[in-house]
C-alpha positions in Angstrom: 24.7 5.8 -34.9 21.8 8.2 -35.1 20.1 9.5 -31.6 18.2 11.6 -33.1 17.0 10.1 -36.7 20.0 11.5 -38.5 23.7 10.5 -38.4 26.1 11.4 -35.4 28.6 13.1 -35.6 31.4 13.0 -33.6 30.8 16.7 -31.8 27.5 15.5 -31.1 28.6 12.6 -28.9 31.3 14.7 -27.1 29.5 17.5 -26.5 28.8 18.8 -22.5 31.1 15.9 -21.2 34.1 18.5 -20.5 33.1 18.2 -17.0 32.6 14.4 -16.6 30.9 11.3 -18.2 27.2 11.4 -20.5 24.9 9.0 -21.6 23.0 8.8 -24.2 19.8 6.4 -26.1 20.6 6.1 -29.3 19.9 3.4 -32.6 22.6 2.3 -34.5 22.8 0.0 -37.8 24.1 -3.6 -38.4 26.2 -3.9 -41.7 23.0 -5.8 -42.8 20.9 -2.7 -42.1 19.0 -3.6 -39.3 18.7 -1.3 -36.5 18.3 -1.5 -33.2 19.3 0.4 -29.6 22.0 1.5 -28.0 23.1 3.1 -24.6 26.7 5.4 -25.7 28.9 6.6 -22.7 31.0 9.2 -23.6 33.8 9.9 -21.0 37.2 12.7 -21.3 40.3 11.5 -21.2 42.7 13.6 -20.0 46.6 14.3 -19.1 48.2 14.6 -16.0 47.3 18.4 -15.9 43.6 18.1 -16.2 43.2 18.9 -19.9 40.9 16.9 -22.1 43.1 14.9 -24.8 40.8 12.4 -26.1 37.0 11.1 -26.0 36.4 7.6 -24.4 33.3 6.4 -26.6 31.7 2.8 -25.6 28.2 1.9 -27.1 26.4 -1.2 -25.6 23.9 -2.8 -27.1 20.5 -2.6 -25.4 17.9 -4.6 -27.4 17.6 -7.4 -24.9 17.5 -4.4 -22.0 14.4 -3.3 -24.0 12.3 -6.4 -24.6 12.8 -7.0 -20.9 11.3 -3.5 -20.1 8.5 -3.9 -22.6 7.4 -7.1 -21.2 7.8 -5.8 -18.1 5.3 -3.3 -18.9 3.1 -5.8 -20.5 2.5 -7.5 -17.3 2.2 -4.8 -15.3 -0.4 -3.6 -17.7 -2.7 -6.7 -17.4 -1.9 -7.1 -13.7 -3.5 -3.7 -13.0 -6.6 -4.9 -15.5 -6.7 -7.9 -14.1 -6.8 -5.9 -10.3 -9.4 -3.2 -11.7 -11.7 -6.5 -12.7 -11.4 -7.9 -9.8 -12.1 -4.8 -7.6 -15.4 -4.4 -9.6 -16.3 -7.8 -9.5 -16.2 -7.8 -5.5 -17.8 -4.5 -5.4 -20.9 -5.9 -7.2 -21.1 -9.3 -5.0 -20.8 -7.4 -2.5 -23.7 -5.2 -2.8 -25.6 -8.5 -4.0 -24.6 -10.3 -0.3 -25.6 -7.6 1.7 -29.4 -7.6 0.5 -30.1 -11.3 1.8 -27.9 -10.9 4.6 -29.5 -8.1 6.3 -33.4 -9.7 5.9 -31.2 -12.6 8.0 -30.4 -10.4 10.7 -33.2 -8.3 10.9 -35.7 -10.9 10.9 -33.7 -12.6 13.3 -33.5 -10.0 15.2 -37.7 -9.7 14.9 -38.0 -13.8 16.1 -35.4 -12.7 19.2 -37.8 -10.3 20.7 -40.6 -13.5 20.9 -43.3 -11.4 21.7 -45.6 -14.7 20.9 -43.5 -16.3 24.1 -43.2 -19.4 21.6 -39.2 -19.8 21.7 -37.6 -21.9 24.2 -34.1 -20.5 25.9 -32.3 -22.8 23.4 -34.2 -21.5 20.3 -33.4 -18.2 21.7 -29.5 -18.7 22.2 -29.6 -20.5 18.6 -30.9 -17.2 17.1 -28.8 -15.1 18.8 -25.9 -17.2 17.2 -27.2 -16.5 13.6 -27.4 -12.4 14.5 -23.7 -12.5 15.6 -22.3 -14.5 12.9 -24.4 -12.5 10.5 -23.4 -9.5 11.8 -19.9 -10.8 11.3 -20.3 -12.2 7.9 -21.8 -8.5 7.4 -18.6 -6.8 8.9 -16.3 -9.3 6.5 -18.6 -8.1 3.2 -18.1 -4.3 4.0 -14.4 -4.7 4.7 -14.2 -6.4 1.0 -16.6 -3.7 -0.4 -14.0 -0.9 1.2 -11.1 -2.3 0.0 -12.6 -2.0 -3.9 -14.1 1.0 -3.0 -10.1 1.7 -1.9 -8.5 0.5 -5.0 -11.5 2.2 -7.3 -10.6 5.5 -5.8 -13.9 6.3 -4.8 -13.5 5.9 -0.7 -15.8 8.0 1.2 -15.2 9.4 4.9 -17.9 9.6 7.6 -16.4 12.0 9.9 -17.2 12.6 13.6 -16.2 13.5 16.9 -14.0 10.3 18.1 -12.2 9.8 21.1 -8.7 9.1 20.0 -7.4 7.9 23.1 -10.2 5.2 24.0 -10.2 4.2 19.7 -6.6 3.9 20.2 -6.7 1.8 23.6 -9.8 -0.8 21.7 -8.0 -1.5 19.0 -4.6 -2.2 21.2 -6.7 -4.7 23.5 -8.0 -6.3 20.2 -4.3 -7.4 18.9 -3.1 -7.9 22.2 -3.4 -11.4 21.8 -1.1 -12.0 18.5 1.3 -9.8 21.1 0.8 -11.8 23.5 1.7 -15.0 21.5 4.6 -13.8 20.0 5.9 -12.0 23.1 6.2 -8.7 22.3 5.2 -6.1 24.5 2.2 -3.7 22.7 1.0 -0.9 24.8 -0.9 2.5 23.7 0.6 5.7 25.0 -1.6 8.7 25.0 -2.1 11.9 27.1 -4.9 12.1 29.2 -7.5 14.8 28.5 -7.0 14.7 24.9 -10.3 16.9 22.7 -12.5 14.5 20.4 -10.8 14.3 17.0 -13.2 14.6 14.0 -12.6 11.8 11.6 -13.9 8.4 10.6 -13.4 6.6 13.8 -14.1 3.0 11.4 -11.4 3.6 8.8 -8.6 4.8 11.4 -9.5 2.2 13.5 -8.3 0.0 10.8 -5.4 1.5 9.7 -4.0 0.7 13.5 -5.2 -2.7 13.1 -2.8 -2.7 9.5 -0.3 -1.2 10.8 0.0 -2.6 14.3 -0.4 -6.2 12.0 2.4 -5.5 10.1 4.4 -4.3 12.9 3.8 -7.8 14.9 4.5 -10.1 11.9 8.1 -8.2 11.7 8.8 -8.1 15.0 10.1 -10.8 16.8 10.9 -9.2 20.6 10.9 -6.1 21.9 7.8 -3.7 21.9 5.5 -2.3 19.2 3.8 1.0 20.9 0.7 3.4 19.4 1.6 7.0 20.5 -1.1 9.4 20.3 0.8 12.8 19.6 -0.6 16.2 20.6 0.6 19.6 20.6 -1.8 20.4 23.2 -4.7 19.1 24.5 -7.2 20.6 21.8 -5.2 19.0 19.2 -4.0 15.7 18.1 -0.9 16.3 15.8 0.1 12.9 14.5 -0.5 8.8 15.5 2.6 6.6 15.1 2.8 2.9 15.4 6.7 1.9 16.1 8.6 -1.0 16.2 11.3 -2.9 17.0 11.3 -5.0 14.0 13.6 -4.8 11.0 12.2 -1.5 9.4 12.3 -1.2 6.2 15.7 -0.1 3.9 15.9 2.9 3.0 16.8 2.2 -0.6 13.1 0.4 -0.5 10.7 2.9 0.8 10.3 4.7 -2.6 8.6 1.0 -3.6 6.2 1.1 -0.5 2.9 2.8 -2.6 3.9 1.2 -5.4 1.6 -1.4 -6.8 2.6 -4.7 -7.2 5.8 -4.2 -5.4 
């Protein structure tokens, strides 16, 4: 057994485990000569006063441990390639869509105004159907052009003076009816008088929407509530979204930023 690239010995393997049980990564050698990798637990054995007699020395081998590791790491590899060409690939349609799309609304937004008094009421209402839904095809494009923009690192916040109170009570009237539908109770709780917050009243307006949509899909009665939290009124301290749902174990929350978890 070598951990090291030469021969162990055995005062190399006991060594430090007078106080309890060590592991070690090491390679050991077939009779043919082949190599390959090991996990060695060394662990005391001792008498009925506490004194170390003997060494306990098991050695497992871990070759198939490591293939599964190194394939592991494979996929996650391409995965994140395959997610970096993707994010890049939106980005660029993106910016493509948005050119045409805007000449849509804005010379349909030109036509609406029928200053020639050529357009019947139904032409009218017909055109102002096409600036909606362009305007909501717009909304869509920018959401996907944010989320590479979010997974390229290279997110950019327009900050100003929002009311967090009124955001917070929009956004809570917006999902009320997957609430409503499930039956669970979803209220905003602020205190009145609260001071504009600076920050980008678009992007935190959807991380509610996230996080009060995740909330809703895991709970299935009781309440999900939006509590604006301030230490006074000059100063918004923190906005939590709770539920009643089943959380999230404990043992699982180191996985939550974790991509492709």
């Amino acid at each position: 057994v070598s951990p090291s690239g030469s021969p162990a010995r055995l005062e190399d393997l006991i060594a430090g485990v007078s106080t309890g049980p060590i592991e070690v990564e090491a390679t050991a050698k077939r009779a043919d000569g082949e190599t390959f990798p090991v996990r060695i637990v060394t662990t005391p054995v001792r008498d009925s006063a506490g004194t170390v007699t003997g060494y306990l020395i098991l050695a497992r081998d871990v070759t198939a441990d490591r293939r599964a590791e190194d394939a592991m790491r494979t996929a996650r590899l391409s995965a994140e390639a395959a997610n970096r060409a993707k994010s890049e690939f939106l980005a660029n349609m993106s910016h493509e869509l948005r050119t045409p799309l805007n000449s849509v609304i804005g010379f349909s937004n030109i036509l609406l105004k029928n200053k020639a008094g050529n357009l019947r009421d139904n032409d009218l209402a017909y055109l102002s159907r096409i600036v909606d839904n362009g305007k909501h095809l717009l909304g869509l494009i920018n959401t996907i052009l944010d989320l590479s923009k979010v997974e390229a690192g290279r997110m950019e916040a327009h900050r100003e003076p929002t009311d967090v109170a009124a955001l917070v009570a929009a956004t809570v009237a917006q999902i009320q009816p997957q609430a409503t539908e499930k039956g669970v109770e979803l209220k905003a709780e602020a205190s009145p008088g609260l001071a504009p917050l600076n920050t980008d009243p678009g992007k935190l307006k959807q991380i509610l929407i996230n996080l009060m949509g995740n909330a809703l899909r895991f709970t299935e009665s009781g309440s999900v509530r939006v509590i604006v939290e301030a230490a006074d009124p000059t100063r918004i301290t923190r906005i939590d979204v709770r539920d009643t749902g089943i959380g999230i174990p404990l043992e699982k929350q180191k996985d939550i930023f974790e991509a492709f978890r």
